[in-house]
Jmol script that loads the backbone (N, CA, C; Angstrom):
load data "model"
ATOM      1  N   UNK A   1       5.707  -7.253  -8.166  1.00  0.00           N
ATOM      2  CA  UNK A   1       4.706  -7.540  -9.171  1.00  0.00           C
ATOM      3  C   UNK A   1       4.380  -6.261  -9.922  1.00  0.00           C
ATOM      4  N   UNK A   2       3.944  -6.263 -11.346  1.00  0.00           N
ATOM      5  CA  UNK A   2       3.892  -5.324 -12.362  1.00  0.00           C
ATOM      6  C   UNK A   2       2.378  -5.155 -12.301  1.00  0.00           C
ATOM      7  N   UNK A   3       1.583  -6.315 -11.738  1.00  0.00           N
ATOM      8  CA  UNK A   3       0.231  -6.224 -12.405  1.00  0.00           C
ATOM      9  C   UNK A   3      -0.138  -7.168 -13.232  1.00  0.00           C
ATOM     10  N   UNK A   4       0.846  -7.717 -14.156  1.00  0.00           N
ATOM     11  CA  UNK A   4       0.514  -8.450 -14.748  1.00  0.00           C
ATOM     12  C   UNK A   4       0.680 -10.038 -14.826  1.00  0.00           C
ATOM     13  N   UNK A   5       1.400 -10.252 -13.614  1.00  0.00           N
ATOM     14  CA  UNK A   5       1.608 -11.361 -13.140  1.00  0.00           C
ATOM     15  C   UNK A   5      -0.004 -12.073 -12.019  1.00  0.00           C
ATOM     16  N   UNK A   6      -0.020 -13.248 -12.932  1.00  0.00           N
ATOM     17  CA  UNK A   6      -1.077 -13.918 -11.694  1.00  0.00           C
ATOM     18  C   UNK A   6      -0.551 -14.336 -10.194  1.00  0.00           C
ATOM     19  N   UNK A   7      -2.023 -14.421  -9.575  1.00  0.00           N
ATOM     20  CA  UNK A   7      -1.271 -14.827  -8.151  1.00  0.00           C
ATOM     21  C   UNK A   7      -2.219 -16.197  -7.285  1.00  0.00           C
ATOM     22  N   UNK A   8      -1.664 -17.042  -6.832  1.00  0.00           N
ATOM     23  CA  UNK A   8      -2.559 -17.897  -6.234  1.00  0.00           C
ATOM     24  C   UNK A   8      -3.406 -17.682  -5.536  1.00  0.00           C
ATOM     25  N   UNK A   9      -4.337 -17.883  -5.076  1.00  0.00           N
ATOM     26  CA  UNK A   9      -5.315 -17.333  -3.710  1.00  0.00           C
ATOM     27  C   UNK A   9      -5.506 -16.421  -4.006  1.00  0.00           C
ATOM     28  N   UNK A  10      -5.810 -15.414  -2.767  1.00  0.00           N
ATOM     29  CA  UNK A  10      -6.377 -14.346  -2.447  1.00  0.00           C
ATOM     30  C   UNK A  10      -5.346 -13.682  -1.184  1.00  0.00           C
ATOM     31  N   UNK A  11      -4.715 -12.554  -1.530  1.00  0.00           N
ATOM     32  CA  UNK A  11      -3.954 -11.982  -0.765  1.00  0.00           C
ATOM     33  C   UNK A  11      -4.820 -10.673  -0.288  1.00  0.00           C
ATOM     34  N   UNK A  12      -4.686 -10.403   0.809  1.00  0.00           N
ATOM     35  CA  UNK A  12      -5.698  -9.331   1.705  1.00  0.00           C
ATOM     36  C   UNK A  12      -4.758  -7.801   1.919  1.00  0.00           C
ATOM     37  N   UNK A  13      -5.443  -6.881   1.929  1.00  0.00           N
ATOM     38  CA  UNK A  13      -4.333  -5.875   1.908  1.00  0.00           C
ATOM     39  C   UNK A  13      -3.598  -5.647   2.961  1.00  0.00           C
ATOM     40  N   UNK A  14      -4.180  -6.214   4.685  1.00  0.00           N
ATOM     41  CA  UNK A  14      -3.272  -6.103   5.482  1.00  0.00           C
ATOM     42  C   UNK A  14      -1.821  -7.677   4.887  1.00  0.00           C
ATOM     43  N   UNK A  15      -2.097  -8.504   4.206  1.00  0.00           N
ATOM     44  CA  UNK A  15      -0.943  -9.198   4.004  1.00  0.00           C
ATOM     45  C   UNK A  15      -0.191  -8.683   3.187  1.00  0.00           C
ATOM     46  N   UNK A  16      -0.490  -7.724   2.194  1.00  0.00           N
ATOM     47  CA  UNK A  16       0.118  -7.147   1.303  1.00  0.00           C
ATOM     48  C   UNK A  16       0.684  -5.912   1.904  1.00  0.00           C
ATOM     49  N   UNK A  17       0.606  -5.162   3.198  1.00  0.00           N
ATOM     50  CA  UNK A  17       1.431  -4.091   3.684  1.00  0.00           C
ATOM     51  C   UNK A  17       2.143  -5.144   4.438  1.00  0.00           C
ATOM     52  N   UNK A  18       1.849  -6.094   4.810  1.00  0.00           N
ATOM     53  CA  UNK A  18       2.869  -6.961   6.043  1.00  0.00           C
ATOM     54  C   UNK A  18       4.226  -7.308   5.062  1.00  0.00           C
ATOM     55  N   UNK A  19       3.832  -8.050   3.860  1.00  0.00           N
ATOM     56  CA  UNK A  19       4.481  -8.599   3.112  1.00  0.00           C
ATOM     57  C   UNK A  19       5.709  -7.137   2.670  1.00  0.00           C
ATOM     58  N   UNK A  20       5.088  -6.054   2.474  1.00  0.00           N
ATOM     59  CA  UNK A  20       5.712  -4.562   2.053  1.00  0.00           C
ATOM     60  C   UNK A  20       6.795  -4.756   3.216  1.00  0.00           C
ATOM     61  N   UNK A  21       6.229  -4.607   4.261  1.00  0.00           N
ATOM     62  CA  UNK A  21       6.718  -4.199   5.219  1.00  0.00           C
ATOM     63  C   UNK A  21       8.350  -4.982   5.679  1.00  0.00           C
ATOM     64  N   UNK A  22       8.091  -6.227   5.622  1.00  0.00           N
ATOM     65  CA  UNK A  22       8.485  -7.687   5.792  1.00  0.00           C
ATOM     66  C   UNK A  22       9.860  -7.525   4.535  1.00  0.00           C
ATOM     67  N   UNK A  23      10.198  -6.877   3.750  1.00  0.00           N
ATOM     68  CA  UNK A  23      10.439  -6.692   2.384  1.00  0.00           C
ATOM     69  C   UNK A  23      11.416  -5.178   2.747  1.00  0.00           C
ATOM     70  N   UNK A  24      10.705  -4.676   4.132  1.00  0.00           N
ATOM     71  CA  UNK A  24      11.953  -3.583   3.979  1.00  0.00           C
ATOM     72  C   UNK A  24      11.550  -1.942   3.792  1.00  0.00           C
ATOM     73  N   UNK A  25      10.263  -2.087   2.824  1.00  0.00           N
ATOM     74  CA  UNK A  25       9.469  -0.804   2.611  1.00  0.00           C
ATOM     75  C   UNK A  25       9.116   0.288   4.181  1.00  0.00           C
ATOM     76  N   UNK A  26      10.124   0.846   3.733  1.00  0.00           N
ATOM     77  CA  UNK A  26       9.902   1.783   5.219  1.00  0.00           C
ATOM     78  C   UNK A  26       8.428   2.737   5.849  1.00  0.00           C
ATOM     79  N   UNK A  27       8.065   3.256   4.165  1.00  0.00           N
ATOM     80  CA  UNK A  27       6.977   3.936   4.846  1.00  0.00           C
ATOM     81  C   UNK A  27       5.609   3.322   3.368  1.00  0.00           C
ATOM     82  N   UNK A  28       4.606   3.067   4.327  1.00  0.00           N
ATOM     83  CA  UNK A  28       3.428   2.322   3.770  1.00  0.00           C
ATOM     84  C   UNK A  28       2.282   3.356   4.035  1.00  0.00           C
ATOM     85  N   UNK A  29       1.126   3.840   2.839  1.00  0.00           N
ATOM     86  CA  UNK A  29       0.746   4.424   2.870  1.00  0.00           C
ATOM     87  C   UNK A  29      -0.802   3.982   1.934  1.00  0.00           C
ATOM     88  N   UNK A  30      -2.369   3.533   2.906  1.00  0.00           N
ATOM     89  CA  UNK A  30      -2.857   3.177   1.835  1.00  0.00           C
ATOM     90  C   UNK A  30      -3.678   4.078   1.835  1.00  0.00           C
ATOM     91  N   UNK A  31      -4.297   3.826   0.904  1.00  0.00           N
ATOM     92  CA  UNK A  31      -5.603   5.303   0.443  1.00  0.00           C
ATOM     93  C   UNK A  31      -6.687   4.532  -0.151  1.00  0.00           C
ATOM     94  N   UNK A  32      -7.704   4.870   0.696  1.00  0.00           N
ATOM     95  CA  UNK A  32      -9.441   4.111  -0.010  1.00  0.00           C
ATOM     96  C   UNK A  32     -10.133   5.189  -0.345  1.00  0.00           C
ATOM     97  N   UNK A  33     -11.538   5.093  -0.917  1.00  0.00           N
ATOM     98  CA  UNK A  33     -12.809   4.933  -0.935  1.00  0.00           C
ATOM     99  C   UNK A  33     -13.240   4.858   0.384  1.00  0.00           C
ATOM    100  N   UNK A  34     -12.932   4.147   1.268  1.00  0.00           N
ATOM    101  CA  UNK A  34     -13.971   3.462   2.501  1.00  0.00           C
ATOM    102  C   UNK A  34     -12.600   3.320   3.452  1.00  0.00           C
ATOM    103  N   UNK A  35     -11.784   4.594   4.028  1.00  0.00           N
ATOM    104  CA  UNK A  35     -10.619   4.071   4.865  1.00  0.00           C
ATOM    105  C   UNK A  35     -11.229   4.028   6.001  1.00  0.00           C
ATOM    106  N   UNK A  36     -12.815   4.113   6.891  1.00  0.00           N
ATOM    107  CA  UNK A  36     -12.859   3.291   7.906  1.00  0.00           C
ATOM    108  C   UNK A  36     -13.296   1.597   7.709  1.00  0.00           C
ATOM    109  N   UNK A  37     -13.420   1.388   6.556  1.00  0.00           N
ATOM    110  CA  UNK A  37     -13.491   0.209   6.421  1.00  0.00           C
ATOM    111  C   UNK A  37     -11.569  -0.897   6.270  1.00  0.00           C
ATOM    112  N   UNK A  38     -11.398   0.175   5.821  1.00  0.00           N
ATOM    113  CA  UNK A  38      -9.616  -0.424   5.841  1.00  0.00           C
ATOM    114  C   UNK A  38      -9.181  -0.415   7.656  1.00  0.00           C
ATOM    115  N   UNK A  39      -9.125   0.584   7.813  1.00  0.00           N
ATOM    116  CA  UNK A  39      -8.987   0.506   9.541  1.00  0.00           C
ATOM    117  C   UNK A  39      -9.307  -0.850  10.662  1.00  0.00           C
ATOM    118  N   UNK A  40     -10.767  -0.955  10.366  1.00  0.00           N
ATOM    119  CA  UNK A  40     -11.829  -2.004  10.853  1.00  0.00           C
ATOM    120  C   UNK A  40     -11.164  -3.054  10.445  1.00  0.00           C
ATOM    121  N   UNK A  41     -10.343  -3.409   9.302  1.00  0.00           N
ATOM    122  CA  UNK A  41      -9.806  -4.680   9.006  1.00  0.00           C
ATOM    123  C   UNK A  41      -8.979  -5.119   9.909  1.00  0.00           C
ATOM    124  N   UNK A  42      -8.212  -4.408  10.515  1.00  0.00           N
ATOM    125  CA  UNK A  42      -7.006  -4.503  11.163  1.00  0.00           C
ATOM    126  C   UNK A  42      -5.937  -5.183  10.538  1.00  0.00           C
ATOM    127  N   UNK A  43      -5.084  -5.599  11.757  1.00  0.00           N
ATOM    128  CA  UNK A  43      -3.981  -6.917  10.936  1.00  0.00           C
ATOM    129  C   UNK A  43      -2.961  -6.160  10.156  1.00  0.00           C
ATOM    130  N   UNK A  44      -2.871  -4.893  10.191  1.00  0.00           N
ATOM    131  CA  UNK A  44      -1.575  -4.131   9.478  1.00  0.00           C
ATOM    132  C   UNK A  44      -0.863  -3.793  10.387  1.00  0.00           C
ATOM    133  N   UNK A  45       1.006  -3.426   9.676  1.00  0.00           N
ATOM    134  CA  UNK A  45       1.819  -3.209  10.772  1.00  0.00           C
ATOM    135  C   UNK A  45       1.863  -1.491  11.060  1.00  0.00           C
ATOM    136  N   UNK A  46       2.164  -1.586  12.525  1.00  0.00           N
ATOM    137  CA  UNK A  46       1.522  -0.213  13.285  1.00  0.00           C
ATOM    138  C   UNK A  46       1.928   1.065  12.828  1.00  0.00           C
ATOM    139  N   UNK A  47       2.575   1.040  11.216  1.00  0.00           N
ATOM    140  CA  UNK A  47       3.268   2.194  11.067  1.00  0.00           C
ATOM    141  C   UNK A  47       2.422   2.591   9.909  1.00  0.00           C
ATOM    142  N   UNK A  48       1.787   1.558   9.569  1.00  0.00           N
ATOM    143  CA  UNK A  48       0.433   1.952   8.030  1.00  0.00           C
ATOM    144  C   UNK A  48      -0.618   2.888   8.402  1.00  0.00           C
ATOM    145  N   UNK A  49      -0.195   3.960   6.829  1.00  0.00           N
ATOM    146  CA  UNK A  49      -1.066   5.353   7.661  1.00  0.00           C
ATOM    147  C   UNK A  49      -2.570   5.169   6.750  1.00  0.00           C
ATOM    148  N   UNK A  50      -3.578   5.321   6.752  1.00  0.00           N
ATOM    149  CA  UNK A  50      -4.529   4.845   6.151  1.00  0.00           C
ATOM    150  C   UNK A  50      -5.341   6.493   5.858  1.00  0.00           C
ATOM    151  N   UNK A  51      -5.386   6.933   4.165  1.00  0.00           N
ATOM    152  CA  UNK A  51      -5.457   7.967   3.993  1.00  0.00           C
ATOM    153  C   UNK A  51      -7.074   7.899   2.608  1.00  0.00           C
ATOM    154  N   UNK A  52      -8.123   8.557   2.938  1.00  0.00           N
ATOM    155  CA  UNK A  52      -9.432   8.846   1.872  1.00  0.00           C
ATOM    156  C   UNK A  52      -8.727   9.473   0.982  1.00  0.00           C
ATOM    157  N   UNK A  53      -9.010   8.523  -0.168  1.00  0.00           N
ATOM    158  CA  UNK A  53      -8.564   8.883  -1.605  1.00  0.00           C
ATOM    159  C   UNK A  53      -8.902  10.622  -2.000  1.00  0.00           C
ATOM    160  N   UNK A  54      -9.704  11.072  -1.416  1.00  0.00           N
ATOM    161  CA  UNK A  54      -9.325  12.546  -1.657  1.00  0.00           C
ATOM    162  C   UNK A  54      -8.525  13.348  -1.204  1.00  0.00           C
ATOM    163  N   UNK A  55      -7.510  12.890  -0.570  1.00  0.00           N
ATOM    164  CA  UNK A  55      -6.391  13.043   0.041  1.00  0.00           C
ATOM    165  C   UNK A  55      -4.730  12.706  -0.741  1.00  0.00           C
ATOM    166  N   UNK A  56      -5.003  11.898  -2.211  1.00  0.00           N
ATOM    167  CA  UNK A  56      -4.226  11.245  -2.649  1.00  0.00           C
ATOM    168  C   UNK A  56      -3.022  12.161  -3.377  1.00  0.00           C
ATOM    169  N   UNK A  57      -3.122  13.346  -3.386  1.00  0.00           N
ATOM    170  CA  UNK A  57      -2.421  14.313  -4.019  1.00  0.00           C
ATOM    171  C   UNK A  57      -1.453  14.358  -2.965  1.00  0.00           C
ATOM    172  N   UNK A  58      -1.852  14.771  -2.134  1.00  0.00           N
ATOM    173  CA  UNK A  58      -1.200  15.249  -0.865  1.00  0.00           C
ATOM    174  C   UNK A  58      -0.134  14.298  -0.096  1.00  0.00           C
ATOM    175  N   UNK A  59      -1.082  13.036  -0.102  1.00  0.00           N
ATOM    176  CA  UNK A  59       0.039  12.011  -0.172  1.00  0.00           C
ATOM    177  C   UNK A  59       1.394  11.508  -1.037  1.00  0.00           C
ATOM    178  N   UNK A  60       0.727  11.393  -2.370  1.00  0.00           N
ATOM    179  CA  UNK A  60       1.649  11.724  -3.385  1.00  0.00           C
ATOM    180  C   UNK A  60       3.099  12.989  -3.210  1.00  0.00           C
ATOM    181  N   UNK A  61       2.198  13.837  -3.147  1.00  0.00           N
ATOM    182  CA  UNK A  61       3.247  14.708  -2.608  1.00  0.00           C
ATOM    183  C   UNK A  61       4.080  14.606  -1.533  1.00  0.00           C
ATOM    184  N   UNK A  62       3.742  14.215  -0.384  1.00  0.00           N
ATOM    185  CA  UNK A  62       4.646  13.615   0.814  1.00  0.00           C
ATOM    186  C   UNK A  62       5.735  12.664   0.054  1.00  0.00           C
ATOM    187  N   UNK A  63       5.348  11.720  -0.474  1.00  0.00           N
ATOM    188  CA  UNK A  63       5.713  10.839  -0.286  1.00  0.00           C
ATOM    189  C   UNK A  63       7.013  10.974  -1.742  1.00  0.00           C
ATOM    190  N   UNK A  64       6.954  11.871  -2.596  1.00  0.00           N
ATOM    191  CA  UNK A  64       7.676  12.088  -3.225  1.00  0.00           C
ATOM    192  C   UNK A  64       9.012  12.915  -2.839  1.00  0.00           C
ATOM    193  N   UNK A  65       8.746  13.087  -1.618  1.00  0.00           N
ATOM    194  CA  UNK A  65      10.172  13.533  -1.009  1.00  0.00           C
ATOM    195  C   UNK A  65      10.812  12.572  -0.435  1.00  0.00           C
ATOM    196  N   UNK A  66      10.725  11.784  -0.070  1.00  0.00           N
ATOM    197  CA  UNK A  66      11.269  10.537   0.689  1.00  0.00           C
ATOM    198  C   UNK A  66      12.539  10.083  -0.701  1.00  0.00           C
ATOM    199  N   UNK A  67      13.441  10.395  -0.020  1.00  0.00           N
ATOM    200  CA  UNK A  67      14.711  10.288  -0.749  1.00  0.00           C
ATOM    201  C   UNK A  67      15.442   8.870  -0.719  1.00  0.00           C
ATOM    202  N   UNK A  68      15.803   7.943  -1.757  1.00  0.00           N
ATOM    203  CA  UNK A  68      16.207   6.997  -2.045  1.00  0.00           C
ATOM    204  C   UNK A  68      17.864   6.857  -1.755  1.00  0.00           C
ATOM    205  N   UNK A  69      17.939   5.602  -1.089  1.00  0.00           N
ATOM    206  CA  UNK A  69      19.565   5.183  -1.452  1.00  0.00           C
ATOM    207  C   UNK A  69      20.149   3.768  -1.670  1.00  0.00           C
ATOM    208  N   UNK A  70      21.019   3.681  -1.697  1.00  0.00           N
ATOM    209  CA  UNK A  70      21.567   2.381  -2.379  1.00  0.00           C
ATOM    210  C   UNK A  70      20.548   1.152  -1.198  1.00  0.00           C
ATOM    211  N   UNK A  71      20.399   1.397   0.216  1.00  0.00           N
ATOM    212  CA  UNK A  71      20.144   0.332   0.680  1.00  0.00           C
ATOM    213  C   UNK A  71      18.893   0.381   1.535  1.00  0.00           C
ATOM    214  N   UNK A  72      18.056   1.723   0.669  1.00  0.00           N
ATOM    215  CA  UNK A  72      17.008   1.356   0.521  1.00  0.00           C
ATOM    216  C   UNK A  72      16.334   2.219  -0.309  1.00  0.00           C
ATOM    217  N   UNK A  73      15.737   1.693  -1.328  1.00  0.00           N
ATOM    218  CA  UNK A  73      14.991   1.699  -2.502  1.00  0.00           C
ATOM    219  C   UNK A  73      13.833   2.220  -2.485  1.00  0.00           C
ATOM    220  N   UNK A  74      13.726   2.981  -3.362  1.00  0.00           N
ATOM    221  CA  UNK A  74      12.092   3.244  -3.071  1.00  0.00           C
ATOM    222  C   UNK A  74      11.145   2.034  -3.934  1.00  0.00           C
ATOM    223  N   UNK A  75      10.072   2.167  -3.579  1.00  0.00           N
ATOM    224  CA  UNK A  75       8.856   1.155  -4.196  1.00  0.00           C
ATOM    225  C   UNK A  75       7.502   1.998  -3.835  1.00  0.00           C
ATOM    226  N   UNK A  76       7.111   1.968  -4.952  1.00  0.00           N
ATOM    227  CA  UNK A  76       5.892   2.280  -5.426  1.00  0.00           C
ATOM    228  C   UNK A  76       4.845   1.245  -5.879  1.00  0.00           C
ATOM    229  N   UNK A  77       3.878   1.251  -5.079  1.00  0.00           N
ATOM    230  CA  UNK A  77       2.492  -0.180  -4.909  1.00  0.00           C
ATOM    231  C   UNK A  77       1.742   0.702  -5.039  1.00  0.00           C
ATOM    232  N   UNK A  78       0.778   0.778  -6.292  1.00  0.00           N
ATOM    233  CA  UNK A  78      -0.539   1.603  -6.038  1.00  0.00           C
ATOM    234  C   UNK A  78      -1.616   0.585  -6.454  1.00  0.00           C
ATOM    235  N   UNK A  79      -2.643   0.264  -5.680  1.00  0.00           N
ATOM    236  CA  UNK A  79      -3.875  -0.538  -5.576  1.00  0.00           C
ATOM    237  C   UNK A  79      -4.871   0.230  -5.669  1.00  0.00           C
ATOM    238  N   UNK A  80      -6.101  -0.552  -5.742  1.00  0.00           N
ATOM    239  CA  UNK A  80      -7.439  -0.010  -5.840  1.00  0.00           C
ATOM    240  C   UNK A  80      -7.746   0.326  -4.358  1.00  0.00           C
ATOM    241  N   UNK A  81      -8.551   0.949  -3.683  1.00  0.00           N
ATOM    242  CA  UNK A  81      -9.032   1.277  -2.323  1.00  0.00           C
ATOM    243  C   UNK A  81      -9.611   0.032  -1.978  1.00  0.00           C
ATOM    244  N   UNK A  82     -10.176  -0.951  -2.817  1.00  0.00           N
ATOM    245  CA  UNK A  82     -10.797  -2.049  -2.025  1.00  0.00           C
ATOM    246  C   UNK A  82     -10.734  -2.457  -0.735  1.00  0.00           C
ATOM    247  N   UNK A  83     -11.285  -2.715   0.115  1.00  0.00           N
ATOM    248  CA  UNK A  83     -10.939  -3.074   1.473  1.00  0.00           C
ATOM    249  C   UNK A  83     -10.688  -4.732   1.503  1.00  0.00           C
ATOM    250  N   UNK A  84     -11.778  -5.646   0.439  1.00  0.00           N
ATOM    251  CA  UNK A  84     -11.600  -7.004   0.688  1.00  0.00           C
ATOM    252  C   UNK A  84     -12.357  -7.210  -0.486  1.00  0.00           C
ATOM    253  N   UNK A  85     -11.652  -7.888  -1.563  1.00  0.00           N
ATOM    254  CA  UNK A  85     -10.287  -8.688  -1.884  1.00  0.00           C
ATOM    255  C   UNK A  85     -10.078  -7.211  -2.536  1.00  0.00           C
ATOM    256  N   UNK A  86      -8.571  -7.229  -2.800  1.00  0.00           N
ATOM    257  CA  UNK A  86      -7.926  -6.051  -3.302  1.00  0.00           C
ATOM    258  C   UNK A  86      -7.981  -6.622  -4.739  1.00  0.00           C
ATOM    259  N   UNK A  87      -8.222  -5.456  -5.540  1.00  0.00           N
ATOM    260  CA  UNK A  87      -8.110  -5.645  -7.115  1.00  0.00           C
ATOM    261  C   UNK A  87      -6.572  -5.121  -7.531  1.00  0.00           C
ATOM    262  N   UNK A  88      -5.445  -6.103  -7.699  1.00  0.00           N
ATOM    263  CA  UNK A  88      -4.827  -5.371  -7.501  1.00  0.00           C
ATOM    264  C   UNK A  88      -4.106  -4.491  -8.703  1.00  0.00           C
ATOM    265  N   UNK A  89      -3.639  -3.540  -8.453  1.00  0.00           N
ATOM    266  CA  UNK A  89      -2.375  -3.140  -9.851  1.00  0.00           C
ATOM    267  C   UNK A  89      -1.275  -2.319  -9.423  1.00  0.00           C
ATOM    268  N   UNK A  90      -0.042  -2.927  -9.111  1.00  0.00           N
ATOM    269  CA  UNK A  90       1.039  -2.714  -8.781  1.00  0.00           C
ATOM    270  C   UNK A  90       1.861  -1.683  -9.944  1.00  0.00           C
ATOM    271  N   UNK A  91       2.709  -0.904  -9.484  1.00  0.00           N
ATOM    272  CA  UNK A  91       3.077  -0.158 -10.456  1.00  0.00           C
ATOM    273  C   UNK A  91       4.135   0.557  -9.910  1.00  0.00           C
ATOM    274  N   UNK A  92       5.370   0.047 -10.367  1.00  0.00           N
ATOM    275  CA  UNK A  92       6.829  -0.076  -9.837  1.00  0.00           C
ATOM    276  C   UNK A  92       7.670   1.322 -10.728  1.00  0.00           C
TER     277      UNK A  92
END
end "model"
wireframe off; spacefill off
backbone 0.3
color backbone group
C-alpha cells in the first residue's frame, strides 16, 4: 500500500507487523510517541524492535545498511506512532 489506497476495517499495528512479517520482511522496526504503550499491546512477532521516535535517526540509519537482493527486497512502511488505530501512511 502507497497510502493512498482505502482499507476495510481497522487493521491494528501488531496485524500490520504480523502481516510484514507473514510477507517475508525480515527486519521490522516500529517507532512511537508512546513505545510503552506499543509494547503493552502485545500480539507482535518476537523479532519487532519497538523504538521512541527520538530515536528515529538512528534507526533510519541502521536500517539503511541492510543490503537488498533479488530474493529479498527491501520494504519500507513508515506509520504514525499511534498505538490504536494506526493512522496509516505507507511509503514504499
Amino acid at each position: 500500500m502507497t497510502g493512498g489506497q482505502p482499507i476495510d476495517g481497522e487493521l491494528t499495528v501488531p496485524e500490520i507487523a504480523s502481516q510484514l512479517k507473514a510477507e517475508g520482511v525480515k527486519k521490522i522496526v516500529i517507532v512511537s510517541d508512546d513505545p510503552e504503550a506499543i509494547e503493552a499491546e502485545g500480539g507482535y512477532p518476537s523479532d519487532v524492535a519497538v523504538y521512541h521516535r527520538d530515536e528515529l535517526d538512528a534507526v533510519q540509519r541502521e536500517l539503511r545498511e541492510i543490503k537488498a537482493s533479488p530474493r529479498t527486497p527491501l520494504c519500507t512502511d513508515l506509520r504514525s506512532g499511534k498505538a490504536s488505530p494506526p493512522q496509516a501512511r505507507a511509503i514504499s
